[in-house]
Every structure is written in C-alpha cells, then in structure tokens.
DOLUMVEX-502536 format. One line per field, with one value per residue (C-alpha): x, y, z; residue in three letters. Coordinates in Angstrom, 3 decimals, padded with zeros to 6 digits. Last residue first. Layout:
<pts>
x: X	...
y: Y	...
z: Z	...
residu: ALA	...
</pts>
This chain:
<pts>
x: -112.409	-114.350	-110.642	-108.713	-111.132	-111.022	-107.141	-107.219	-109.864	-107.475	-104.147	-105.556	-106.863	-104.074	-101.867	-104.357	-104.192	-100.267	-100.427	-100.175	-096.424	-096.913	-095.952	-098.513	-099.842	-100.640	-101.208	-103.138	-104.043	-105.668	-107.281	-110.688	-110.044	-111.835	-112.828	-114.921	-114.111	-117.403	-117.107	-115.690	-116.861	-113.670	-113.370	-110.016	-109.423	-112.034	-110.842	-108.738	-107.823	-104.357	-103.492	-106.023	-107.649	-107.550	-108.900	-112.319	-115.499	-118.568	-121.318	-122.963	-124.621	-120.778	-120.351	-122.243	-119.872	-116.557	-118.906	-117.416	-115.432	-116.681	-115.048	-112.473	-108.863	-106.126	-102.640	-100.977	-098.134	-097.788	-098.144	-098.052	-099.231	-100.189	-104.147	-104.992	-103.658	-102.060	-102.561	-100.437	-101.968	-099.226	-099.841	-103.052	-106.459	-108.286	-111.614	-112.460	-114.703	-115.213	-119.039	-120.899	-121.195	-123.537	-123.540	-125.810	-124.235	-124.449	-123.563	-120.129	-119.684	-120.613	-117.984	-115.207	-116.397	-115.850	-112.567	-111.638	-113.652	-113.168	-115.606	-115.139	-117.891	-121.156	-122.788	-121.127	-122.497	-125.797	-125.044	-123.768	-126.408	-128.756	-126.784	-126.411	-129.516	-128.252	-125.422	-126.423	-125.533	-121.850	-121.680	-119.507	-116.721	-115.840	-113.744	-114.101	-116.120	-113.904	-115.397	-113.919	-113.604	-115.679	-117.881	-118.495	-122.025	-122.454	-122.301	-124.873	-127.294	-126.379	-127.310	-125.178	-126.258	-122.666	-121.091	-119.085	-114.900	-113.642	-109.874	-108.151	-105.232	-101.513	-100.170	-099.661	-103.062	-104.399	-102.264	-103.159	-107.227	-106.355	-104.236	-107.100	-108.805	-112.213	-115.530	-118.098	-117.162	-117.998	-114.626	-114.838	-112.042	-110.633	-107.782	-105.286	-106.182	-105.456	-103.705	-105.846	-105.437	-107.697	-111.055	-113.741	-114.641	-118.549	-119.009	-119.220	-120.425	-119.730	-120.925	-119.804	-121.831	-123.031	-122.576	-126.403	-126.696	-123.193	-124.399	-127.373	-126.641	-123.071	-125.228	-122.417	-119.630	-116.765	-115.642	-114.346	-115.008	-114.051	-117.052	-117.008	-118.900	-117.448	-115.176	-114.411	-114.700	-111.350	-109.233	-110.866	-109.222	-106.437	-105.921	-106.729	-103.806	-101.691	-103.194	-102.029	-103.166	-101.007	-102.719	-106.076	-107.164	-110.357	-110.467	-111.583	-109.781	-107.189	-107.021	-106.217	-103.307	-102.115	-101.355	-100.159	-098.017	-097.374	-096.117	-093.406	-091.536	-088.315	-089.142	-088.584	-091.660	-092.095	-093.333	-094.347	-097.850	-097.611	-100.187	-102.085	-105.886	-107.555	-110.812	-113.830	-112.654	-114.119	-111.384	-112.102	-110.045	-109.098	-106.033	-104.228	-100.988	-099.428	-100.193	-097.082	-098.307	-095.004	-092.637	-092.639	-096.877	-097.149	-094.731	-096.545	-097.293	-100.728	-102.646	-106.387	-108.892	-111.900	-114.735	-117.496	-116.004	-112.603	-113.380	-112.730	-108.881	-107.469	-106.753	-104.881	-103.197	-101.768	-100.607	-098.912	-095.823	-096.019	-099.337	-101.505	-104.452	-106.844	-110.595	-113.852	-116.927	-118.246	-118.472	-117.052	-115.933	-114.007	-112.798	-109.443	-109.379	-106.029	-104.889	-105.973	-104.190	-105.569	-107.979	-109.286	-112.885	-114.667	-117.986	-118.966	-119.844	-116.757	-115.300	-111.953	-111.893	-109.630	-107.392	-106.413
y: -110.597	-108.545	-106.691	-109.981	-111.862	-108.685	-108.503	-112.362	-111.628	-109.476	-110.860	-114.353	-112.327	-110.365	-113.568	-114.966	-112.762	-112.509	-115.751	-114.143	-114.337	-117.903	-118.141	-121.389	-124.835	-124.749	-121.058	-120.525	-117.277	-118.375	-115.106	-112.894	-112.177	-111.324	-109.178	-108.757	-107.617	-104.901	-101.020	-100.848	-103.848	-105.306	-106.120	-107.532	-109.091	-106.918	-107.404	-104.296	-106.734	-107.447	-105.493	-107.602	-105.518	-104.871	-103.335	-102.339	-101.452	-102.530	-100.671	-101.689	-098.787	-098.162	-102.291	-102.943	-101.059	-103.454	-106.128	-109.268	-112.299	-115.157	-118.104	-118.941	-120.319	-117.880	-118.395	-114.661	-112.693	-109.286	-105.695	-103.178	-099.879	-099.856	-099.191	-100.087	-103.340	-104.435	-108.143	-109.757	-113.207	-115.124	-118.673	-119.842	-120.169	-116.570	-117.335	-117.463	-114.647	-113.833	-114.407	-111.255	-110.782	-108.597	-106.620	-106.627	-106.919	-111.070	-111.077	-109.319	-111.684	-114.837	-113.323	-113.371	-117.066	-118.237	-117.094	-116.724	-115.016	-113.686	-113.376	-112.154	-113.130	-112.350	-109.906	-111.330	-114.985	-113.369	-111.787	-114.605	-116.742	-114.131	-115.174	-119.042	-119.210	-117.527	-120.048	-120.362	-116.861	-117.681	-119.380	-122.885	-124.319	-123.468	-121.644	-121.272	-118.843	-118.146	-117.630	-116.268	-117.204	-120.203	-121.267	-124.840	-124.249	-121.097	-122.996	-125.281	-122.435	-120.606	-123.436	-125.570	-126.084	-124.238	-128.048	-127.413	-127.629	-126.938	-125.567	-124.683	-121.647	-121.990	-120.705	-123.768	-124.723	-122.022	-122.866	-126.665	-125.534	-123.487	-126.074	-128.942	-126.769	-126.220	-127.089	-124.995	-125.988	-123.483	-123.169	-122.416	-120.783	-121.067	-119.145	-120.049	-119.953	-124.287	-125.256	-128.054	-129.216	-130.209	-129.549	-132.201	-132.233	-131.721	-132.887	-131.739	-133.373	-132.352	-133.861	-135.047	-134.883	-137.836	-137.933	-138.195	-134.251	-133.986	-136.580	-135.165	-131.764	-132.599	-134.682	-136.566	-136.889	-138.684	-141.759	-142.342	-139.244	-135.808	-133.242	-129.249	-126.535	-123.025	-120.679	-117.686	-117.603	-115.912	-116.831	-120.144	-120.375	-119.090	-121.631	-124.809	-124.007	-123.463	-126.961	-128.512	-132.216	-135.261	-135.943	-136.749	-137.768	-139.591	-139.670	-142.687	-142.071	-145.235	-144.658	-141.018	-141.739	-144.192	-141.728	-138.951	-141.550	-143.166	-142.683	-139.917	-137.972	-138.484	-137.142	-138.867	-139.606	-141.815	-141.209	-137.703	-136.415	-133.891	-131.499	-132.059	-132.124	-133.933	-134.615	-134.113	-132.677	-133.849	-135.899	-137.300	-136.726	-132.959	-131.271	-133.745	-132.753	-135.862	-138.517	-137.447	-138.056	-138.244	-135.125	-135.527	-135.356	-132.561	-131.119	-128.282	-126.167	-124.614	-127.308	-128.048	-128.677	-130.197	-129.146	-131.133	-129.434	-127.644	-125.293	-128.804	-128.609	-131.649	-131.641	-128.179	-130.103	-132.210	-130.283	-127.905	-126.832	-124.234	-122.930	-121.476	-123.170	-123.623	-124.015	-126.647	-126.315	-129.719	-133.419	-136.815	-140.086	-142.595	-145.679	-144.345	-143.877	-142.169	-141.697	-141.475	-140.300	-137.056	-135.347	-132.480	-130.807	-127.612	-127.503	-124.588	-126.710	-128.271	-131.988	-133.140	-137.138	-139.559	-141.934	-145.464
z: -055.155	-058.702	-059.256	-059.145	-061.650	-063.905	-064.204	-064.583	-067.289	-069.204	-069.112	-070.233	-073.316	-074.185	-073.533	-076.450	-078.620	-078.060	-080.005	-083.692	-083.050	-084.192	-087.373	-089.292	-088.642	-085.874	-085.418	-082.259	-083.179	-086.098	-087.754	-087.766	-083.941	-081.471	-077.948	-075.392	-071.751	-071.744	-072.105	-075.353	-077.495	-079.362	-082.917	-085.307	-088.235	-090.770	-094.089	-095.793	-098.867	-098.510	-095.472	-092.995	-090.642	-087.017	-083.734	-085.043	-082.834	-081.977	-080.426	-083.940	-086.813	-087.863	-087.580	-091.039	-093.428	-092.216	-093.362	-090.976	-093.717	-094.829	-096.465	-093.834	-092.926	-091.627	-090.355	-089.696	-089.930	-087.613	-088.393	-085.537	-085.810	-081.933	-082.131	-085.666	-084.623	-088.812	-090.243	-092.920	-094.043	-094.808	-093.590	-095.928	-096.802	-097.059	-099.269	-102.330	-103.402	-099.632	-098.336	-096.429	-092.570	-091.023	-087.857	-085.182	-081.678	-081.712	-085.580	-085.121	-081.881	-083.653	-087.290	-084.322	-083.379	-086.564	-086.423	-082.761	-080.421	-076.993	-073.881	-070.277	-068.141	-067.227	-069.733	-072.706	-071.659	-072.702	-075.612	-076.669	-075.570	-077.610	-080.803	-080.353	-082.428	-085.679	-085.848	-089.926	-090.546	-089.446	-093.281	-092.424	-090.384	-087.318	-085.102	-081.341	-079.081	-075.730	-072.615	-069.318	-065.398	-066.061	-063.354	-065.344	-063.526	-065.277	-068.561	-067.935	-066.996	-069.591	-071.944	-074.057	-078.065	-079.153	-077.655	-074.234	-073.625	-070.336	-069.880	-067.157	-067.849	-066.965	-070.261	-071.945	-071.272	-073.218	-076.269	-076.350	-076.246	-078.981	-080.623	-080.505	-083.385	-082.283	-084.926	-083.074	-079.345	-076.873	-075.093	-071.576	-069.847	-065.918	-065.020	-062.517	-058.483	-058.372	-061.622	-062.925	-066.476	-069.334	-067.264	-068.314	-072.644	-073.557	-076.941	-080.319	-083.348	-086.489	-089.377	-093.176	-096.462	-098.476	-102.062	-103.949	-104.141	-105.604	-108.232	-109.457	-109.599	-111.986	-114.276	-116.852	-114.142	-115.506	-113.371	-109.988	-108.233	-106.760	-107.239	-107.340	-105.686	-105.912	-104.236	-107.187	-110.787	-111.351	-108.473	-108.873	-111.879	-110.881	-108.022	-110.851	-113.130	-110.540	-109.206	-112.423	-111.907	-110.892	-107.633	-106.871	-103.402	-101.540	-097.975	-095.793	-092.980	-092.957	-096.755	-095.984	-093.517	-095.718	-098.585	-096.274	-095.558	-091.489	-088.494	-089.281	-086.103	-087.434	-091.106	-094.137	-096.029	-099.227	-102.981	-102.325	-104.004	-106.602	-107.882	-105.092	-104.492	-100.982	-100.554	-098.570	-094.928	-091.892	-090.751	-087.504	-083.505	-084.555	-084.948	-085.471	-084.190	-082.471	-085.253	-086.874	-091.101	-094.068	-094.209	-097.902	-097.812	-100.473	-103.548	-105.628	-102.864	-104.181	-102.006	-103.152	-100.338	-101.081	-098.811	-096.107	-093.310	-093.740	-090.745	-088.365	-089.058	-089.758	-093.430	-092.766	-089.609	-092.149	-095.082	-092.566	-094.989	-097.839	-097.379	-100.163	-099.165	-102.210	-102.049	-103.384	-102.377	-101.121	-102.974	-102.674	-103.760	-102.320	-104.380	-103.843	-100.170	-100.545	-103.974	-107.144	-110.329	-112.550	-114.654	-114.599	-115.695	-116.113	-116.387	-113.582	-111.316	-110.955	-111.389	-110.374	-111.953	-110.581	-112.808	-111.222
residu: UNK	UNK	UNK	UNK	UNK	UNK	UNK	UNK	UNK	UNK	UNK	UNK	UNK	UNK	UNK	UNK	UNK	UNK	UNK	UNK	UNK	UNK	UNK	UNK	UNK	UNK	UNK	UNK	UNK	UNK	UNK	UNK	UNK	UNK	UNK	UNK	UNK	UNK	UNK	UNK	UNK	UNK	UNK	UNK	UNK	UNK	UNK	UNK	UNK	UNK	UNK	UNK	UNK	UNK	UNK	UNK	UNK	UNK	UNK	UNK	UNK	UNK	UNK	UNK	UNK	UNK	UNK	UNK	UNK	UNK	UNK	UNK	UNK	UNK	UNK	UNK	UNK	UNK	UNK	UNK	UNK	UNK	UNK	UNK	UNK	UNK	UNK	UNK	UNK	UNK	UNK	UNK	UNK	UNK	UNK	UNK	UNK	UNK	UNK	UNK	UNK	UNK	UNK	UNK	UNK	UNK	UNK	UNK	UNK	UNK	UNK	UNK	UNK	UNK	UNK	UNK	UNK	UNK	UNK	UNK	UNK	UNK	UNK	UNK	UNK	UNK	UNK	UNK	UNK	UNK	UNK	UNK	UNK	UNK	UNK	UNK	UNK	UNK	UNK	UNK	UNK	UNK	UNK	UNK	UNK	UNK	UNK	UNK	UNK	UNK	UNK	UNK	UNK	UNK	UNK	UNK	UNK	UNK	UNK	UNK	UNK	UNK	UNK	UNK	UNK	UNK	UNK	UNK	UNK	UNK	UNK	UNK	UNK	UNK	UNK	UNK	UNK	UNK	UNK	UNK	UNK	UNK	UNK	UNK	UNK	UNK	UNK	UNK	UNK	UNK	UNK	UNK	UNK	UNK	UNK	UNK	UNK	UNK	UNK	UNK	UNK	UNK	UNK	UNK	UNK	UNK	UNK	UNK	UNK	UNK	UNK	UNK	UNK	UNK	UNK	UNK	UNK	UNK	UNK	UNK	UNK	UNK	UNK	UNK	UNK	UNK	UNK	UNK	UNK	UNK	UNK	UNK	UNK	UNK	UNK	UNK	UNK	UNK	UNK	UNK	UNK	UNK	UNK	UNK	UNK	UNK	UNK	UNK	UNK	UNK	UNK	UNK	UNK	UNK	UNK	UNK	UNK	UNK	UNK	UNK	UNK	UNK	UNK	UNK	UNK	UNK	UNK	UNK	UNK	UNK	UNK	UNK	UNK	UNK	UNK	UNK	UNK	UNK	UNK	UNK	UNK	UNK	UNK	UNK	UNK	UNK	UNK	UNK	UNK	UNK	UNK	UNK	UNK	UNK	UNK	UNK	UNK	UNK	UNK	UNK	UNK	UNK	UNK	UNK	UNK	UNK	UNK	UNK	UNK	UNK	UNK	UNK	UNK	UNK	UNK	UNK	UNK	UNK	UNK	UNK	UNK	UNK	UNK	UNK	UNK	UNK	UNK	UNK	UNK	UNK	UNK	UNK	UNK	UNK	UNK	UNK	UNK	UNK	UNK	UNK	UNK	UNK	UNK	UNK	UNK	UNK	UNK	UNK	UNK	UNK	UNK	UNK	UNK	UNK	UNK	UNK
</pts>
C-alpha cells in the first residue's frame, strides 16, 4: 500500500505503509539524527502532534521492549524511515516496530530517501507536512481536517519512600518516565502534578525541591505557569529540564525564539562555562532561550551548545535554581549528562540540612 509524505511547501514522496496504515496525519514534520532509540524517540511526550523522520537508514531491527516507553500513549503523528526491518532480534523484543504502531494507531512510510528529506529541511527549515493515503490536492484543507493529539497530565502518588531522602515534585508538561526513573535511582521521592496545580496544592506535597519537565510545544504558550514559577522559586529549590529550562528563561523575562529545525538527536556537544568541561548530550526541541534577552534578566549562563552557541545552561545567583536546555536523563542517548541531576539532589539536600 503506497503512503504519501506531503509538505507545505509542495514537495512530495512517495513510499510503502506501515503501521496503522489507513492512518493519516498531520504536524510539523523533523529529523532525529539518532542511531539507536527509535522507540523511546516515538515515546517521548515533546514529539506531540509531529512526524518524526529517522536519518539512520535501517529502523526497528531491535524489534519494541515494552519496558522503556517513555510515556503510557503515543503522541507522536507518524513515523518516516528509509528502511523498515523485516523482523527483530533482540532478547528483550515484544513485539515489531510495525505492530507496535498498528496497536497505537500510528501511520508509517518507509521506502523514501530520508537523506534526501533531512537536507531539505535543512534548507527550508521545520515545517508542516501531511502523511496520508492518497495525494493531497488542498494541503490547508486537509491538515486542518486531521485531528491533533493531547496531553493530559495527572497527579502521580510518591514513587518510592526512603524515610529522611529527598522529596521532588515534577510539574508534568509532557515528562519522560526516565526523569522520574533517574531521581528514584538516587534515593529521591517523587510526586508528579499537572502545570495547572496551585501553590497551595503543591505545598501540601511538601516537596523538598521542584523540577519543571519537558514538553512539547512553543514555551510562549505556558505563559500562565510563569508567576507560579516565580512563586515556587521563592520556596523551594527549582530545576528545569528542556521545556522547563525555556519556563525559567520566560519566568525572569527572557525570550525564546524558534530553531530552523530543531536539535533532535544524541550528539549534541555541550561545554559548563564554569569548569571547561564538554560532555555529549540527547536533545529534542524546536526553540531554543535568546542568549541576547538574558543580559536585561538576573539570569545567568552555565552552558551552551558548541554547534550553534545555543543557550544549555541558566542558573539565578542568589536562589537554588537551575536548568538545562538538554536530556539529562538520556534514555535514549550517553548518559554522562546525568550529573545534572546529582548537582541538583546535592543541592537541595545541602539546603534542607542547613534550614533544620
């Protein structure tokens, strides 16, 4: 059964469907350069409502372990490979990357030139673009009649009880179960609550620290959570991860701005301005913190990325806050990245046993 790739721009390619393959949808479309990770990528709450094109030429030979999900749905659009693999061979398989999309209701198109398809968006930059059945003869018309995908997050009880250890509240705008994973691994308790929580249901969690998740989306569009923020900034230690970096840069006026195409991949070198030291990191987003903006902020910058000078890194001297642009929690990707995270922990345990 041939699949049609659509963009907005007029260009077209064809291919073979798999998946949910009488599925259709419609989001911007972006490449991830990783080389393994195909399904926590397709997991990952930040891919709301987009097609995701994969660079590696061969995907899904590993097969589907239903153990890293990184999220309970799929909230992804589609799914564009140059090759798909005919059968999986890995010990921990359940099931096809083929399968696995049926069973989610995710269209795929495989058999296209997605080299061919990176530099073009390369070129013309992140753009919207349509998967479907047959030719599309009124590109506005049929994007705006494909539904789009929601999140929905809700409140999630302590993950794991460890007596004096930490306690950290995640506010929930499209979390990756691997930060909550990570946390626990290093002793912490961990509550989860939707971005629409108040201070006053947060302060009943009595959370040692906060942490402001990824997401999907323009940051812009969060502008209500700002002055909780602020707020939960005053009280308690706070750190932000992707989405919730760009929060924090918003929260103490700076400005974000929208990447030609985005950083999706595992090889994102990032240097602490501080210590000189480089490290390899997983990244996934579409907008990026104006480096110009923070001057006029009390912010200040801890990292950038070496390929395009990004901002990676902020803290706010005089108050525990801190974030990152990139994935800490890896998952997939290297994972030396996850000293954010014992930086963090290290922190507010510092602060809890100076405030007894």
């Amino acid at each position: 059964m041939q699949k049609y790739l659509t963009l907005a721009d007029g260009t077209q390619w064809i291919g073979t469907a798999f998946g949910d393959r009488s599925a259709e949808g419609a989001g911007n479309l972006v490449f991830n350069t990783g080389m393994l990770g195909y399904q926590e990528t397709i997991t990952d709450p930040s891919y709301l409502n987009q097609l995701i094109a994969f660079t590696y030429p061969l995907i899904g030979n590993y097969g589907i372990d239903p153990t890293v999900n990184q999220a309970t749905t799929i909230g992804t659009q589609a799914v564009i490979v140059h090759e798909l693999a005919d059968f999986s061979d890995h010990y921990s398989s359940r099931a096809t990357l083929d399968s696995f999309l049926f069973t989610h209701h995710v269209p795929g198109i495989q058999g296209i030139d997605t080299r061919e398809l990176t530099i073009h968006l390369r070129h013309t930059g992140t753009q919207l673009a349509i998967i479907s059945n047959q030719p599309v003869t009124n590109f506005q018309l049929k994007a705006a009649s494909l539904p789009t995908k929601q999140l929905t997050p809700q409140p999630v009880p302590v993950q794991a009880t460890h007596g004096s250890q930490p306690h950290i509240v995640i506010l929930d705008f499209g979390e990756k179960t691997a930060i909550t994973q990570e946390l626990v691994a290093r002793g912490c308790q961990v509550s989860v609550v939707p971005p629409t929580s108040s201070f006053k249901l947060i302060a009943a969690y009595h959370p040692d620290g906060m942490l402001l998740s990824n997401g999907p989306g323009d940051p812009e569009a969060q502008a209500a959570v700002l002055p909780l923020i602020r707020q939960l900034a005053a009280h308690y230690p706070l750190a932000g991860i992707c989405l919730g970096h760009q929060l924090i840069a918003l929260a103490y006026g700076a400005k974000t701005y929208q990447l030609t195409f985005g950083h999706h991949g595992l090889n994102h070198p990032v240097q602490n301005l501080a210590t000189g030291q480089v490290i390899m990191t997983a990244q996934n987003h579409d907008f990026a913190v104006d480096p110009a903006s923070i001057a006029k902020t009390p912010l200040q910058v801890t990292a950038i990325e070496l390929n395009d000078g990004s901002v990676e890194g902020l803290t706010l001297p005089g108050q525990t806050v801190m974030s990152v642009q990139f994935h800490p929690e890896a998952h997939p990707g290297p994972t030396e990245a996850g000293q954010f995270f014992d930086h963090f922990i290290h922190t507010l345990t510092q602060e809890v046993v100076a405030n007894a």
